[in-house]
C-alpha positions in Angstrom: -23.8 77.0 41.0 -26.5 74.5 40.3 -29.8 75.2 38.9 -33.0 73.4 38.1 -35.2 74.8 35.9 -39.0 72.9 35.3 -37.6 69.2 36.5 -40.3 66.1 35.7 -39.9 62.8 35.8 -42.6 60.5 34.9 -42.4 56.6 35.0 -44.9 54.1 33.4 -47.1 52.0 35.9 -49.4 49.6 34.1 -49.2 51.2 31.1 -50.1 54.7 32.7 -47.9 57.5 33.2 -47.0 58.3 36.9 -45.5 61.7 37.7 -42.8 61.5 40.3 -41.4 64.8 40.3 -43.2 67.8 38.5 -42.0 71.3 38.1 -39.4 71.4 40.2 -37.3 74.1 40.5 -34.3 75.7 42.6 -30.8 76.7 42.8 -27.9 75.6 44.7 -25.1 78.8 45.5 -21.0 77.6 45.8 -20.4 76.5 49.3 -23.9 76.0 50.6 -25.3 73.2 52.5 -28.8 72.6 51.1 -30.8 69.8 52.5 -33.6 67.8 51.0 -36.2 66.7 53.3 -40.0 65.5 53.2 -41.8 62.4 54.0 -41.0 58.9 52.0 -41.6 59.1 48.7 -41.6 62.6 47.9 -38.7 62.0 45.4 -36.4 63.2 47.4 -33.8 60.5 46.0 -34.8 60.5 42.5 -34.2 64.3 42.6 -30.9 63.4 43.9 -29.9 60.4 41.1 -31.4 62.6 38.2 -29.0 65.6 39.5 -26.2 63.4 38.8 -27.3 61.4 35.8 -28.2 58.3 37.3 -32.0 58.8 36.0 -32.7 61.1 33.1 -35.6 63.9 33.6 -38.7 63.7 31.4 -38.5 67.1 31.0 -36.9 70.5 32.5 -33.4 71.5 32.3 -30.5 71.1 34.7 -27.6 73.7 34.6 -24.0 73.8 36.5 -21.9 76.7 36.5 -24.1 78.2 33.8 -23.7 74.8 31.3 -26.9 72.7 30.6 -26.0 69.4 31.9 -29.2 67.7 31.3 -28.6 64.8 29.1 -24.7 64.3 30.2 -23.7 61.3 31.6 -22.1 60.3 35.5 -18.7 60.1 34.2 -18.9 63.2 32.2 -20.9 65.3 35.4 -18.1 63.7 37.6 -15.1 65.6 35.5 -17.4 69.2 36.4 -17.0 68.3 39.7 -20.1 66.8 40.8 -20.5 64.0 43.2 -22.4 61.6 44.4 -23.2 59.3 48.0 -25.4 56.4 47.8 -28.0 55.7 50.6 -26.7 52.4 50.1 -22.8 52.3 49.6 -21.7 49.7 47.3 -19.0 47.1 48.3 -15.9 46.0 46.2 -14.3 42.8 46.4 -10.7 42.9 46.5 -10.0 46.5 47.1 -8.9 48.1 50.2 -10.2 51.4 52.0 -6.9 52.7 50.8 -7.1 51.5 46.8 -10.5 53.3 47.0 -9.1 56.6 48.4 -6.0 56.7 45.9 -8.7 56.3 42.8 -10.6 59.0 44.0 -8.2 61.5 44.5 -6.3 60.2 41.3 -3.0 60.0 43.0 -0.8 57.7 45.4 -1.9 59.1 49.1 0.5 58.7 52.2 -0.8 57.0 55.0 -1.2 60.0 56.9 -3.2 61.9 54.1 -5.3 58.6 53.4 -6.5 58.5 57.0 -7.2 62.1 57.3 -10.1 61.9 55.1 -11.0 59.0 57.3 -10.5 61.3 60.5 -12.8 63.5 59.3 -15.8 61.3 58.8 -15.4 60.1 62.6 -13.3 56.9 61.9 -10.2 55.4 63.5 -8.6 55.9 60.4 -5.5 53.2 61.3 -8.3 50.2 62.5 -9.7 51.2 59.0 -7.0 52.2 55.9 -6.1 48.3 55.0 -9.7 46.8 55.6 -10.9 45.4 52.2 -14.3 47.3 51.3 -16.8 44.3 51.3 -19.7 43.3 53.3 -17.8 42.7 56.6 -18.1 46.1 57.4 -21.6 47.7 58.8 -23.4 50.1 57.0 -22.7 52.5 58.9 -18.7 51.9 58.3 -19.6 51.8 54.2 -21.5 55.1 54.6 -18.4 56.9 56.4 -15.8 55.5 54.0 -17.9 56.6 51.3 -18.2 60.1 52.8 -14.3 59.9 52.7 -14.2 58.6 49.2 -16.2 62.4 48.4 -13.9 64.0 50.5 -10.9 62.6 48.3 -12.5 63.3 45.4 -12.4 67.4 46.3 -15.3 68.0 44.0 -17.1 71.1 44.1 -20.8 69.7 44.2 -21.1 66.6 46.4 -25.1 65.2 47.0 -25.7 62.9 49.8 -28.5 60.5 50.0 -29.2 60.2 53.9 -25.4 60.2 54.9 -26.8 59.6 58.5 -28.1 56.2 57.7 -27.0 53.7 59.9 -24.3 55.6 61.8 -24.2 56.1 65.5 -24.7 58.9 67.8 -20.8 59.6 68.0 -20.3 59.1 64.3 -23.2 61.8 63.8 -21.4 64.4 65.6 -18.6 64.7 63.3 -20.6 64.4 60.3 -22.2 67.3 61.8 -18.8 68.9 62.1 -18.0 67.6 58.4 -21.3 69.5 57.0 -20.3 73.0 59.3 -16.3 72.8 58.7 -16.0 71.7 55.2 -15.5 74.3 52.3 -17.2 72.9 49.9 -21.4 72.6 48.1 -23.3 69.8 49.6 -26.8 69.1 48.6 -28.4 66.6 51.0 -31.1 64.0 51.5 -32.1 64.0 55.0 -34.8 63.9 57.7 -32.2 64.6 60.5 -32.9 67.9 62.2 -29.8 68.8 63.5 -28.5 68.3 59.7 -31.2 70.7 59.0 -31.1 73.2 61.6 -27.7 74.0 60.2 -28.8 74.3 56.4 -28.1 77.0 54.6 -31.6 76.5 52.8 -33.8 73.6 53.8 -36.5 72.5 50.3 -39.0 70.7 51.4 -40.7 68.2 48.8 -44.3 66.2 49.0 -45.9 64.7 46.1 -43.2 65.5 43.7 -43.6 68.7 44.5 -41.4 72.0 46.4 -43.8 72.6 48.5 -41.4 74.7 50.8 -38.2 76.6 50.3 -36.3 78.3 53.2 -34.5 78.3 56.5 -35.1 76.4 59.0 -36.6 78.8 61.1 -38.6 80.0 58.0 -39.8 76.5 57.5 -40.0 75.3 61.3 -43.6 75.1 61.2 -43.8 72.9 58.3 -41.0 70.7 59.1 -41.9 69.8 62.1 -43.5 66.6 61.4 -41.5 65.9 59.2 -38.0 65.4 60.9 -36.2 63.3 63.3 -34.8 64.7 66.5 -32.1 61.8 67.0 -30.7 59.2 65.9 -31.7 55.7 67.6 -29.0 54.8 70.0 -27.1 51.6 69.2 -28.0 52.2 65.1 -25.1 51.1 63.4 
C-alpha cells in the first residue's frame, strides 16, 4: 500500500517561494487502479515524479508497505517494486524492443513471452520485437513499448503519466483492457474518462490541492469539465 501523508513541494520563482503541491494526502490499496485527474497544472505529474523519487517533497512523508520512502532514491524505490511511465518515453540508441524487455524482467525472454507483453499493450508484437527503440517510432508506439517495459518489470506499484498520450482509438481499447484485466496497483495521470469511469478511486487535484476524492459517480459532477470523452481520431 502506498500512502502520502502532508506532501508539499515548493519551487523558487524569482527569488520567491511557489507552492506546487500543498498538503496532499491519500492512500493507494494493493491492486487498485487510482487515477489522477484535474486541469493542467494542478501537479498532477509532479505528484507522480515525487512518488517515485524523481523530485524530492519539501515536506510530508511518503510510505510503501508501511516503510517511509521519502528521501530514497529511483533505483532504490524500483527494488520495492515501484514503477514508473513517462509522459514522454525516452528513446535508446542501439537497443532493440527486445534488449529493453529482457533488462526489465532481468532475464533472457523467448520470443513468444517478449511479445506477449507487447500483445497486451495492443501491438503486433512480431512487426515490433527487433525494432531498435529510437525516434523512428511514433509516440504513440514509445508509450505502448514502455507500457510493456512495466509489464516486464511485474512490479507491484506501476504510475503512469497520461499512458493514453498519443495512441489511437484501437490502441486505447486495450489499454483499457490492460487497466480492467491486469492484477496489479496502477496509479494514473489522466484526463481520459473511460480510464476514469473504471477507477477504483478517481483524486481530483486543482491548485496543488485534493480538492476531490472518490468514485466516479461520487465525483461525476466535479469532473465533468474536467475530462475528455475520446480520443481525437487519427492521434498517433
Amino acid at each position: 500500500m502506498l500512502e502520502l501523508q502532508n506532501v508539499c513541494y515548493e519551487i523558487v520563482v524569482n527569488n520567491k517561494k511557489k507552492k506546487i503541491l500543498d498538503d496532499i494526502s491519500f492512500k493507494v490499496d494493493d491492486k487498485q487502479l487510482v487515477v489522477l485527474t484535474g486541469p493542467n497544472g494542478s501537479g498532477k505529474s509532479t505528484l507522480s515524479k515525487i512518488i517515485m523519487g524523481i523530485l524530492v517533497p519539501s515536506s510530508g512523508k511518503i510510505l510503501y508497505n508501511g516503510k517511509d520512502i521519502t528521501r530514497l532514491s529511483i533505483t532504490e524505490r524500483a527494488k520495492l517494486g515501484l514503477s514508473f511511465a513517462f509522459q514522454q518515453p525516452v528513446t535508446f540508441k542501439g537497443l532493440k524492443v527486445k534488449d529493453l524487455i529482457d533488462i526489465a524482467s532481468k532475464k533472457k525472454n523467448s520470443v513468444i513471452n517478449a511479445c506477449d507483453y507487447l500483445s497486451r499493450v495492443g501491438l503486433c508484437a512480431r512487426e515490433y520485437i527487433d525494432r531498435d527503440l529510437d525516434s523512428k517510432l511514433s509516440g504513440g508506439e514509445l508509450k505502448r513499448i514502455e507500457l510493456a517495459l512495466i509489464l516486464a518489470k511485474n512490479g507491484e506499484l506501476n504510475i503512469c503519466d497520461e499512458p493514453e498520450a498519443g495512441i489511437d482509438l484501437w490502441s486505447f481499447d486495450a489499454l483499457i483492457k490492460l487497466f480492467k484485466e491486469e492484477d496489479k496497483t496502477f496509479l494514473v495521470v489522466s484526463h481520459q474518462r473511460r480510464l476514469i469511469e473504471i477507477a477504483s478511486k478517481v483524486i481530483l487535484l486543482s491548485r496543488g490541492k485534493i480538492e476531490a476524492e472518490g468514485s466516479y459517480e461520487d465525483l461525476k459532477e466535479k469532473l465533468s469539465s474536467q475530462i475528455c470523452d475520446r480520443l481525437e481520431e487519427g492521434n498517433e
